[in-house]
Backbone atoms as SQL, in Angstrom:
CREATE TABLE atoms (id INTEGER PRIMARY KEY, chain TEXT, resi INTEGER, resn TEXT, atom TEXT, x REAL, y REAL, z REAL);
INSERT INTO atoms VALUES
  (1, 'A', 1, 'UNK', 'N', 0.826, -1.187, 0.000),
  (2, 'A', 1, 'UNK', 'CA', 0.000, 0.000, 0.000),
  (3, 'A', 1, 'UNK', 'C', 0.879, 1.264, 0.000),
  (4, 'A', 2, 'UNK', 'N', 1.946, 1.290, 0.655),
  (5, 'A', 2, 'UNK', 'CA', 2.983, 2.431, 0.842),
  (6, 'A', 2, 'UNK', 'C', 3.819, 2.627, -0.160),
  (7, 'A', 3, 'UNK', 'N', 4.035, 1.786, -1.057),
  (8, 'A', 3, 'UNK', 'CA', 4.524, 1.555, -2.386),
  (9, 'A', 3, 'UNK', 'C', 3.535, 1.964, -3.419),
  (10, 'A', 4, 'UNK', 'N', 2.422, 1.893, -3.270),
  (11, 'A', 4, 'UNK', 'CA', 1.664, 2.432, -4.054),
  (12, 'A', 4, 'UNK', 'C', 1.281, 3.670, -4.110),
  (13, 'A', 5, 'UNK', 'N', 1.431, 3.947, -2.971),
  (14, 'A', 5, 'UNK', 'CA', 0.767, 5.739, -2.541),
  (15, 'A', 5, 'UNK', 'C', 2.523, 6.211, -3.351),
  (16, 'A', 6, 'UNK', 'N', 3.590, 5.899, -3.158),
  (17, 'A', 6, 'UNK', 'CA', 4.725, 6.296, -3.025),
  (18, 'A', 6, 'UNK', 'C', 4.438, 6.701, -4.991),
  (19, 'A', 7, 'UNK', 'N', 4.084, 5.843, -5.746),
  (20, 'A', 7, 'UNK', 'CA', 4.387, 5.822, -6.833),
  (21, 'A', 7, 'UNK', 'C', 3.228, 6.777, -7.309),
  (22, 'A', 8, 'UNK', 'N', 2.206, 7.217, -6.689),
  (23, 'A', 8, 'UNK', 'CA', 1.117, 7.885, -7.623),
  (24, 'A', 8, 'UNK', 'C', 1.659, 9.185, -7.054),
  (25, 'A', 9, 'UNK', 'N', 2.503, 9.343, -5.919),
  (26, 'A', 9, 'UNK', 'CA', 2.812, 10.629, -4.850),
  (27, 'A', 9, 'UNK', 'C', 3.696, 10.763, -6.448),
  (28, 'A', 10, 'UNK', 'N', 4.945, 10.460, -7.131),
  (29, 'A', 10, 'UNK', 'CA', 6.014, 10.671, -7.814),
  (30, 'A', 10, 'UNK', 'C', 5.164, 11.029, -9.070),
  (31, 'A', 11, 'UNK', 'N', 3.995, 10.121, -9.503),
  (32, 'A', 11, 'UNK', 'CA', 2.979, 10.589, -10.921),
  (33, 'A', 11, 'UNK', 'C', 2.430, 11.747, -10.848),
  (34, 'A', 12, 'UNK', 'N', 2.231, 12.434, -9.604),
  (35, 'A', 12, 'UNK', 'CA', 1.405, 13.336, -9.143),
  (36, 'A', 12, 'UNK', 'C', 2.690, 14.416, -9.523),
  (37, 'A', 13, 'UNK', 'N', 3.589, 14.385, -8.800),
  (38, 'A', 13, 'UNK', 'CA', 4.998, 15.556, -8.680),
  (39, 'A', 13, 'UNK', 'C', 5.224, 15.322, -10.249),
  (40, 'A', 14, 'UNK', 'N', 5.193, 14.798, -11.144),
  (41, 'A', 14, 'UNK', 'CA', 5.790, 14.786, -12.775),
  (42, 'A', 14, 'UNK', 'C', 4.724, 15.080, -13.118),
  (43, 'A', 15, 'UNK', 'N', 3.829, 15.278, -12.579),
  (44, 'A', 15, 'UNK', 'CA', 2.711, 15.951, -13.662),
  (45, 'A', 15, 'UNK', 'C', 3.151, 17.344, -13.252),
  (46, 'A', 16, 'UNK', 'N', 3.165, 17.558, -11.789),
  (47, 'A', 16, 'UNK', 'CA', 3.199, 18.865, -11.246),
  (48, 'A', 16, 'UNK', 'C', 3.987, 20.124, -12.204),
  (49, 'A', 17, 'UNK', 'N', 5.318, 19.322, -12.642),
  (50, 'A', 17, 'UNK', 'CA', 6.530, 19.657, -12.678),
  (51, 'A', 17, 'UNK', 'C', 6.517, 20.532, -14.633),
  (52, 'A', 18, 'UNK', 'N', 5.150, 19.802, -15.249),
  (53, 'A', 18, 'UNK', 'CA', 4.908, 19.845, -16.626),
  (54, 'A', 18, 'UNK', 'C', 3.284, 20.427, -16.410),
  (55, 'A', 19, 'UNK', 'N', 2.823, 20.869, -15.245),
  (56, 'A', 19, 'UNK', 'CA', 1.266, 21.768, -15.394),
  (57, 'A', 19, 'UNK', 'C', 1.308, 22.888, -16.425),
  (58, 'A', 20, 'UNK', 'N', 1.712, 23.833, -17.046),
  (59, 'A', 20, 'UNK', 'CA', 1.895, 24.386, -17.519),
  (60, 'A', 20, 'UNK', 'C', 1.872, 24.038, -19.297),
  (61, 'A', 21, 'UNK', 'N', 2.101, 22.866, -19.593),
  (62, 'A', 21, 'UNK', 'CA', 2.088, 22.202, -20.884),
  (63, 'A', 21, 'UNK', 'C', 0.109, 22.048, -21.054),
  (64, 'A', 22, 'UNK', 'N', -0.070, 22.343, -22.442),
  (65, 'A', 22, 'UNK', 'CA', -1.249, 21.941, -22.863),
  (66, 'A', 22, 'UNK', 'C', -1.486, 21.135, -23.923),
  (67, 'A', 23, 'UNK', 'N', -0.424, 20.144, -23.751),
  (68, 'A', 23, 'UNK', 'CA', -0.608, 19.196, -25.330),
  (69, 'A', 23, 'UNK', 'C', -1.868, 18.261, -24.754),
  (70, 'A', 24, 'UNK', 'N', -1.930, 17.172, -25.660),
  (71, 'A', 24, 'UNK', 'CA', -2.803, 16.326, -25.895),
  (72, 'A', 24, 'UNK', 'C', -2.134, 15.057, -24.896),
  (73, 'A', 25, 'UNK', 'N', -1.179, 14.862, -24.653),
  (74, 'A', 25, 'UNK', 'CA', -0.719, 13.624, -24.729),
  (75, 'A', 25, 'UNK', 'C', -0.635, 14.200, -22.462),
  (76, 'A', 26, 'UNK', 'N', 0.248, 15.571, -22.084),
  (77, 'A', 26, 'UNK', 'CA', 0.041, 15.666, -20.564),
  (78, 'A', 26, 'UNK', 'C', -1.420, 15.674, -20.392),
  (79, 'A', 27, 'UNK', 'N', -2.568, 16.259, -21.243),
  (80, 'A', 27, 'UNK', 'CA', -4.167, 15.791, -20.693),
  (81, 'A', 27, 'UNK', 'C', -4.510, 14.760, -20.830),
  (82, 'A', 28, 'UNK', 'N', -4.172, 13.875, -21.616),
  (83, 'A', 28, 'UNK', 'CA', -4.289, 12.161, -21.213),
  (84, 'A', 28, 'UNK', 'C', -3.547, 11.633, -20.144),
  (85, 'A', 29, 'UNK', 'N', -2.518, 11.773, -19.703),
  (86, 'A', 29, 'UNK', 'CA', -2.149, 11.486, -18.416),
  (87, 'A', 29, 'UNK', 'C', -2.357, 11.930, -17.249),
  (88, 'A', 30, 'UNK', 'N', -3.080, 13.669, -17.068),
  (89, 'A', 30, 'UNK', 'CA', -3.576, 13.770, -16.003),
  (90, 'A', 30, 'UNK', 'C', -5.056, 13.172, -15.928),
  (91, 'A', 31, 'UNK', 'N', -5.563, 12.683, -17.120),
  (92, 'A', 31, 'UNK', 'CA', -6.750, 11.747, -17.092),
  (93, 'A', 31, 'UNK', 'C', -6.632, 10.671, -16.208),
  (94, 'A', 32, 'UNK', 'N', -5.202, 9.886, -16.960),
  (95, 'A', 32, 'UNK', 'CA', -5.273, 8.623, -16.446),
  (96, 'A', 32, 'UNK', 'C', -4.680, 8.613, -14.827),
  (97, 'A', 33, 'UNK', 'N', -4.349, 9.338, -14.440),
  (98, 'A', 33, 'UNK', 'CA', -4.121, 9.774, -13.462),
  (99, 'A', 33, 'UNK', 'C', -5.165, 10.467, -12.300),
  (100, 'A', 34, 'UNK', 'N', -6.297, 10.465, -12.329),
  (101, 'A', 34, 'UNK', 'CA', -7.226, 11.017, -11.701),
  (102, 'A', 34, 'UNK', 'C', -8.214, 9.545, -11.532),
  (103, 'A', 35, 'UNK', 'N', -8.054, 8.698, -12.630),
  (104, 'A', 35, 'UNK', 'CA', -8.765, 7.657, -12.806),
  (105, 'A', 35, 'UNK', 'C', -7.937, 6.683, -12.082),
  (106, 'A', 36, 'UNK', 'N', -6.696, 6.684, -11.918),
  (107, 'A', 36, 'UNK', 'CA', -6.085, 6.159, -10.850),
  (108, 'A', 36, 'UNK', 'C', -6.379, 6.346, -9.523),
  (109, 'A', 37, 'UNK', 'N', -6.401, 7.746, -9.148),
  (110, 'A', 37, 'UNK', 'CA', -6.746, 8.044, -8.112),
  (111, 'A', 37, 'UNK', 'C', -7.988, 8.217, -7.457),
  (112, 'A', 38, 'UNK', 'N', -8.747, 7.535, -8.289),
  (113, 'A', 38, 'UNK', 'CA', -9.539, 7.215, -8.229),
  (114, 'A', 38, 'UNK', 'C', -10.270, 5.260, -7.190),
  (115, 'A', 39, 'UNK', 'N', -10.167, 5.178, -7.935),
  (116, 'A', 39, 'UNK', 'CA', -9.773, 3.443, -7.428),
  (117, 'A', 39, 'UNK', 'C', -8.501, 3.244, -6.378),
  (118, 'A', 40, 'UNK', 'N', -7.815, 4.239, -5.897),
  (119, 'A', 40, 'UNK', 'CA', -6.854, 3.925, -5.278),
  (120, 'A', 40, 'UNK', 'C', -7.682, 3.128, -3.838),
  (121, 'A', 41, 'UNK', 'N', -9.112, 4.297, -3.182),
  (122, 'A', 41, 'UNK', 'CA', -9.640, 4.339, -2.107),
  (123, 'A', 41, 'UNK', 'C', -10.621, 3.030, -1.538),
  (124, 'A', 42, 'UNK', 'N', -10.387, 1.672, -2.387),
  (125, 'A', 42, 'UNK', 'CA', -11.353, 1.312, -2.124),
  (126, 'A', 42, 'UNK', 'C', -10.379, -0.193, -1.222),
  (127, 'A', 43, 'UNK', 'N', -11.009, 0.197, 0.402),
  (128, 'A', 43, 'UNK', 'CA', -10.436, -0.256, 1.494),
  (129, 'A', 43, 'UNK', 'C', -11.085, -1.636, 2.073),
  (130, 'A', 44, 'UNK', 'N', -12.254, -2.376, 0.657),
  (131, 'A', 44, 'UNK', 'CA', -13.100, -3.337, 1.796),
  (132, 'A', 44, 'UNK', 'C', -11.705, -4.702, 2.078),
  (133, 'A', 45, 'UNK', 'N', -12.484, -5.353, 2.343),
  (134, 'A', 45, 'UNK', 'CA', -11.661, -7.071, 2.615),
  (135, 'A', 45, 'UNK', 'C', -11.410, -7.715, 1.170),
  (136, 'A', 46, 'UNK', 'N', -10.395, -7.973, 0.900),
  (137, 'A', 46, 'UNK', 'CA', -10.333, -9.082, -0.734),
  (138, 'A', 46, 'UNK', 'C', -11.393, -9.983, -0.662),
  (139, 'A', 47, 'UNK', 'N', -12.162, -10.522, 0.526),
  (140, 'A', 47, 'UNK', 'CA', -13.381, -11.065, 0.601),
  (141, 'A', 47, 'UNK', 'C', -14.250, -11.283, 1.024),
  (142, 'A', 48, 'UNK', 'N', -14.752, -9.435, 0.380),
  (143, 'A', 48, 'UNK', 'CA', -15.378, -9.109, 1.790),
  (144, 'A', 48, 'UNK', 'C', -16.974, -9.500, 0.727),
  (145, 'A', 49, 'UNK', 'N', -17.081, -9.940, -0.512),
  (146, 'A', 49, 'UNK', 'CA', -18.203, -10.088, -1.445),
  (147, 'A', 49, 'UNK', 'C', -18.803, -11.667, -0.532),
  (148, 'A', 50, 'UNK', 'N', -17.771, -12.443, -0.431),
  (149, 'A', 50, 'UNK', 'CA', -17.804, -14.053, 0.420),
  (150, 'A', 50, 'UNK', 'C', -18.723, -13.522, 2.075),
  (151, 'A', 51, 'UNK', 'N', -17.802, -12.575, 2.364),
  (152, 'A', 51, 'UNK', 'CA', -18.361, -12.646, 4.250),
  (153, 'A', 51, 'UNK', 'C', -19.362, -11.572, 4.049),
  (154, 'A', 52, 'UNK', 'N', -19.894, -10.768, 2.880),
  (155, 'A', 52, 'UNK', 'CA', -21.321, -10.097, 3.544),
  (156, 'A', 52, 'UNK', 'C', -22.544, -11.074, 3.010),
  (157, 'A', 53, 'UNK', 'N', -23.617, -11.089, 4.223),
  (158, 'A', 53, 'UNK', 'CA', -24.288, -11.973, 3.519),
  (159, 'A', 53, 'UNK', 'C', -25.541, -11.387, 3.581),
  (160, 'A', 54, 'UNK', 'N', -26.115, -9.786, 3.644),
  (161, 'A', 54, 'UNK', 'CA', -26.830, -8.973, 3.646),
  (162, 'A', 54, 'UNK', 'C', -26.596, -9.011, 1.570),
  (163, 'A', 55, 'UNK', 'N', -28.187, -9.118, 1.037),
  (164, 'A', 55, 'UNK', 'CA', -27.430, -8.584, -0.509),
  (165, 'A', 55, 'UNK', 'C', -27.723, -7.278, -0.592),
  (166, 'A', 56, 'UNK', 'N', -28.233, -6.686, 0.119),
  (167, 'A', 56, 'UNK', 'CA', -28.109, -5.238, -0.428),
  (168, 'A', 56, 'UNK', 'C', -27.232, -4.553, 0.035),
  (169, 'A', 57, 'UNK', 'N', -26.077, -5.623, 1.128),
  (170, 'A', 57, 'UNK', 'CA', -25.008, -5.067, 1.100),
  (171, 'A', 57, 'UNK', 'C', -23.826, -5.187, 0.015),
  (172, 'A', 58, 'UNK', 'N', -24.636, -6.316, -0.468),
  (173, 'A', 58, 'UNK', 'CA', -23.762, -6.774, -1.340),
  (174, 'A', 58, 'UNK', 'C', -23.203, -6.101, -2.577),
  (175, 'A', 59, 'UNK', 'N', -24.585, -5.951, -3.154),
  (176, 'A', 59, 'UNK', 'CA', -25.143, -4.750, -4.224),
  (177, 'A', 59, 'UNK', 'C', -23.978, -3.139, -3.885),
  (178, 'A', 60, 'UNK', 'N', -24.496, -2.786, -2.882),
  (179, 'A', 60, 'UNK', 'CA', -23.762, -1.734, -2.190),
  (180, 'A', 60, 'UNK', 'C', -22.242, -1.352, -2.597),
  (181, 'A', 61, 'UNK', 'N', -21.318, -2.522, -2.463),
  (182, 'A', 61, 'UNK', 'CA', -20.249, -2.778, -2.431),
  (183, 'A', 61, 'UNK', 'C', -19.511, -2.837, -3.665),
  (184, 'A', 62, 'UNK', 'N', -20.562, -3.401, -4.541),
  (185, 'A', 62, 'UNK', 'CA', -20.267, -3.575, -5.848),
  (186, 'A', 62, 'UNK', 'C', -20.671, -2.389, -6.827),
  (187, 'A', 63, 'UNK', 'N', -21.083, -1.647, -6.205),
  (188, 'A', 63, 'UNK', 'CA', -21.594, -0.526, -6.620),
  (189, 'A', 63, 'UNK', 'C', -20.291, 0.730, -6.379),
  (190, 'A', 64, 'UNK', 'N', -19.839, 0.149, -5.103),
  (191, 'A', 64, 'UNK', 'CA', -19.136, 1.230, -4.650),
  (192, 'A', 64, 'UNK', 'C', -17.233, 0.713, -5.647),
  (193, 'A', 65, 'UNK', 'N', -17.273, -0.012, -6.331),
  (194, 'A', 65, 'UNK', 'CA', -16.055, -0.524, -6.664),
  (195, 'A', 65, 'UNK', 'C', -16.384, -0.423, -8.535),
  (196, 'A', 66, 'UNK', 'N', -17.661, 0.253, -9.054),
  (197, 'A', 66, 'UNK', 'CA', -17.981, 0.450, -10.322),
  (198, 'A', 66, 'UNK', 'C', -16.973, 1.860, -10.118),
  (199, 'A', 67, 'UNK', 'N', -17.022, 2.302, -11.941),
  (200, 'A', 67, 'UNK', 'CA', -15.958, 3.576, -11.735),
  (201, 'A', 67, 'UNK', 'C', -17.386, 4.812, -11.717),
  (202, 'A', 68, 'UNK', 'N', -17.165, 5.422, -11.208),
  (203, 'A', 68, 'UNK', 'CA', -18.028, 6.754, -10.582),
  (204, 'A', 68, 'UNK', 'C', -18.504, 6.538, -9.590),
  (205, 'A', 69, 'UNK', 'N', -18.642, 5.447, -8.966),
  (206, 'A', 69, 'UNK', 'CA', -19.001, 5.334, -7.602),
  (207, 'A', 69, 'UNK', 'C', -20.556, 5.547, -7.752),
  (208, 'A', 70, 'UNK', 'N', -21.431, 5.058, -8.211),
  (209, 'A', 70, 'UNK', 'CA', -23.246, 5.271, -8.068),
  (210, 'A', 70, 'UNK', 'C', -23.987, 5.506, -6.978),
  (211, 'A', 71, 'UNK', 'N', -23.277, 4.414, -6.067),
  (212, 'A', 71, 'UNK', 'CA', -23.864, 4.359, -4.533),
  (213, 'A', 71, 'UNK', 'C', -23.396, 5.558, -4.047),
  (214, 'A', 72, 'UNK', 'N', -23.877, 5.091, -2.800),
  (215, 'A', 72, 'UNK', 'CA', -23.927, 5.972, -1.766),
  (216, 'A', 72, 'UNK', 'C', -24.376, 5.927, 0.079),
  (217, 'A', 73, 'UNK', 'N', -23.956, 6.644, 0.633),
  (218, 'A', 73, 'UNK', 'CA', -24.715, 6.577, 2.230),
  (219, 'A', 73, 'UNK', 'C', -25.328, 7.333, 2.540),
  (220, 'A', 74, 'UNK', 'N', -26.339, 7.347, 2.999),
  (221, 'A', 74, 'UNK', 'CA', -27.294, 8.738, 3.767),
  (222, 'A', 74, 'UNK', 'C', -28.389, 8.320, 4.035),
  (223, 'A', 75, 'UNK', 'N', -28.946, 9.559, 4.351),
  (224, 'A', 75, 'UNK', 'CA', -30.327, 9.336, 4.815),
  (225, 'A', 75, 'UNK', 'C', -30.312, 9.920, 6.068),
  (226, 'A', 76, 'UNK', 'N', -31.474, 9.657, 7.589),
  (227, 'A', 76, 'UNK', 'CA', -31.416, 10.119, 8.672),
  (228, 'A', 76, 'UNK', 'C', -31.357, 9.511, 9.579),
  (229, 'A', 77, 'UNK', 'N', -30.720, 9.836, 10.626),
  (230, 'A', 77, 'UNK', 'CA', -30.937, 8.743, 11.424),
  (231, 'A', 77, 'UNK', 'C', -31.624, 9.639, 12.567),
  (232, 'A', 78, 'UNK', 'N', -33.010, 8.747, 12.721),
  (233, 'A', 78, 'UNK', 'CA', -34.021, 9.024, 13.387),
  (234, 'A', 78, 'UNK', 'C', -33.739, 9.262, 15.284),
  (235, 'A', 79, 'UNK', 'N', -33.240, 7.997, 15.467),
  (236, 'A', 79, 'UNK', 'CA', -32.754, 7.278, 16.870),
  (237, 'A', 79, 'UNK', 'C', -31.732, 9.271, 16.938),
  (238, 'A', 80, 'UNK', 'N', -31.257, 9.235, 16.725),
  (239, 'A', 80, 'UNK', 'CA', -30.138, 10.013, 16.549),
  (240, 'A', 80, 'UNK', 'C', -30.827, 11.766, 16.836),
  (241, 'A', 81, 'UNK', 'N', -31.552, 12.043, 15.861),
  (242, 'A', 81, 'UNK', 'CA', -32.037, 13.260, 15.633),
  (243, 'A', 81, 'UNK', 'C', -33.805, 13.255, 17.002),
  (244, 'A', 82, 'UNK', 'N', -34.252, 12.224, 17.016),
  (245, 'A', 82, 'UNK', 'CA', -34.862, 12.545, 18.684),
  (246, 'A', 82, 'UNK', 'C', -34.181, 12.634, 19.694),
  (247, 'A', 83, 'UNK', 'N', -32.749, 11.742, 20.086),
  (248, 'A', 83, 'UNK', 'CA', -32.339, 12.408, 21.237),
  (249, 'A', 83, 'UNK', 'C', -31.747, 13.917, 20.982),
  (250, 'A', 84, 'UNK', 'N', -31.103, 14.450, 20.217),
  (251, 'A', 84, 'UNK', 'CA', -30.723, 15.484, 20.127),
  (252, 'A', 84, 'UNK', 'C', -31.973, 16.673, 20.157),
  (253, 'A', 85, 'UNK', 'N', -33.213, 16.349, 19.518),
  (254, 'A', 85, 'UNK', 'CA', -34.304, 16.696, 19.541),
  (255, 'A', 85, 'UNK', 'C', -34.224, 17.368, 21.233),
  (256, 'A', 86, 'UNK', 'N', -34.610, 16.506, 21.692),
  (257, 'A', 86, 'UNK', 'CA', -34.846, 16.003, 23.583),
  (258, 'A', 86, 'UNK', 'C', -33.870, 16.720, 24.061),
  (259, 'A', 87, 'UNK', 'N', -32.492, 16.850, 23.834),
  (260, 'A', 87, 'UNK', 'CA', -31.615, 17.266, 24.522),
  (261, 'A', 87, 'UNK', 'C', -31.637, 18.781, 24.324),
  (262, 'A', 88, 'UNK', 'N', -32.377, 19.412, 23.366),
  (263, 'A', 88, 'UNK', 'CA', -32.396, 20.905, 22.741),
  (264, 'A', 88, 'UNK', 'C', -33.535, 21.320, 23.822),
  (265, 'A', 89, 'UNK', 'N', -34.297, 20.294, 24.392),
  (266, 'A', 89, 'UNK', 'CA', -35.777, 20.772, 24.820),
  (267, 'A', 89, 'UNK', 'C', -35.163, 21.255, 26.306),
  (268, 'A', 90, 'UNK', 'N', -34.595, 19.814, 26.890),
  (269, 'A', 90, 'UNK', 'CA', -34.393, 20.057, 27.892),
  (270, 'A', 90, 'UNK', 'C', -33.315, 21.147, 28.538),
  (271, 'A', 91, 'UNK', 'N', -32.223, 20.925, 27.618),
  (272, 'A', 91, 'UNK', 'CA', -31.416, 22.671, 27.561),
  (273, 'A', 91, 'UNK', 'C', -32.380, 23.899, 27.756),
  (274, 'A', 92, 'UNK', 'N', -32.970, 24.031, 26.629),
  (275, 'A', 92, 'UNK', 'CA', -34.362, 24.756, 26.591),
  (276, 'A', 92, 'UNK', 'C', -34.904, 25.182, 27.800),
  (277, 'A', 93, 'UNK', 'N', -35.343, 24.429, 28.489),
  (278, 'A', 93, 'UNK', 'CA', -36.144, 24.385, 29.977),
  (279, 'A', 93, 'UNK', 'C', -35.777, 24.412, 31.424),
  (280, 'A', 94, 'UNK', 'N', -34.354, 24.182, 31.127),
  (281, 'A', 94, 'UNK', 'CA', -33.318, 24.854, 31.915),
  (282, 'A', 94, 'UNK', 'C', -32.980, 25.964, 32.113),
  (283, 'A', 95, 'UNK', 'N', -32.994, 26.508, 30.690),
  (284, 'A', 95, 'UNK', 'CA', -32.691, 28.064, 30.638),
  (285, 'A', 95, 'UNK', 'C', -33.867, 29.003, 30.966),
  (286, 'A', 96, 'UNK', 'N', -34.798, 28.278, 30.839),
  (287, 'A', 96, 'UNK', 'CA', -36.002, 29.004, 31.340),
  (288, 'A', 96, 'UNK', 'C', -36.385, 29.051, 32.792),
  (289, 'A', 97, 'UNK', 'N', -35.826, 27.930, 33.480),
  (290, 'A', 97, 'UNK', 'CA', -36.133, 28.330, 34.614),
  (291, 'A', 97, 'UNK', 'C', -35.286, 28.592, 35.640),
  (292, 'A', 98, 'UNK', 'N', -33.982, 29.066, 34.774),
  (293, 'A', 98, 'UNK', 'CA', -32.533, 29.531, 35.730),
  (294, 'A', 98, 'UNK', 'C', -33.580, 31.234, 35.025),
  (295, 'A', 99, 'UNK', 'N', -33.771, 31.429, 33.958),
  (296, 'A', 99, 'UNK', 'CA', -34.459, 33.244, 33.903),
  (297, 'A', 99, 'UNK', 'C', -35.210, 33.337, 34.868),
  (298, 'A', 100, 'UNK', 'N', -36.206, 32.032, 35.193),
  (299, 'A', 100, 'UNK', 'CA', -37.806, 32.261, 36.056),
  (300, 'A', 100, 'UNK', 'C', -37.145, 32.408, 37.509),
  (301, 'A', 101, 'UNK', 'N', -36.215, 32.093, 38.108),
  (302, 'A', 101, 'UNK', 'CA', -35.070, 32.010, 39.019),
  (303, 'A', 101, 'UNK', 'C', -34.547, 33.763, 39.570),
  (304, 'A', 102, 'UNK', 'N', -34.198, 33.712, 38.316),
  (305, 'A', 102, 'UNK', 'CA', -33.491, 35.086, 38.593),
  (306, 'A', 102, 'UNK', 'C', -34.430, 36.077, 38.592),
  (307, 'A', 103, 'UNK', 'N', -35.320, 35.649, 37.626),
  (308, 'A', 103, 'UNK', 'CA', -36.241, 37.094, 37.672),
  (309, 'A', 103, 'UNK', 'C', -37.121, 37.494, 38.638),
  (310, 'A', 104, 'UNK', 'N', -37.152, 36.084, 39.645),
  (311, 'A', 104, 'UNK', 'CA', -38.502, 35.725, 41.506),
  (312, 'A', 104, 'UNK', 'C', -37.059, 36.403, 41.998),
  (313, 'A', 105, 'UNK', 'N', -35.978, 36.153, 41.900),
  (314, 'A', 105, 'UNK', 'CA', -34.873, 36.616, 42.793),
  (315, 'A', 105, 'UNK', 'C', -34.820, 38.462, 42.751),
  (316, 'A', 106, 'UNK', 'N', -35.113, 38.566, 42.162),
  (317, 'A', 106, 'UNK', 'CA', -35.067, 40.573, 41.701),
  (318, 'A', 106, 'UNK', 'C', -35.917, 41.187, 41.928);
């Protein structure tokens, strides 16, 4: 892996070194070079298609190893956004009654 980063780090600096050129032949190599660096990122298990046994993880995976990458992650997480919800309220109601506090105190 360190050998590899090492060699696209040196493709990267020889392109650097010729940015200034606008032939045909340095824009095909910073092509192929982006398309490298591209595919460099993809970190699953050599078998990790064998040990998932979810298929829409499966799908997922294989999706994520096509070139443009299609997939994706997101969405909301519900669990997540009610406690924070809850935790805004109760902040909330704190502050209201450290004011209701101060203001019986005056």
């Amino acid at each position: 892996c360190i050998a590899k980063l090492e060699t696209l780090y040196g493709e990267w600096r020889t392109l650097q070194k010729h940015a200034g050129r606008a032939t045909e032949s340095h824009k095909q190599k910073e092509t192929e070079f982006v398309s490298k660096f591209n595919d460099l990122f993809d970190i699953a298990h050599a078998s990790a298609l064998d040990m998932i046994t979810i298929e829409e993880d499966k799908q997922f995976l294989i999706s994520q190893r096509q070139k443009g990458r299609p997939g994706y992650m997101g969405g909301i997480d519900f669990k997540y956004t009610r406690k924070e919800k809850r935790r805004e309220e109760r902040e909330a109601k704190a502050v209201a009654r450290k004011q209701s506090n101060n203001n019986q105190l005056a």
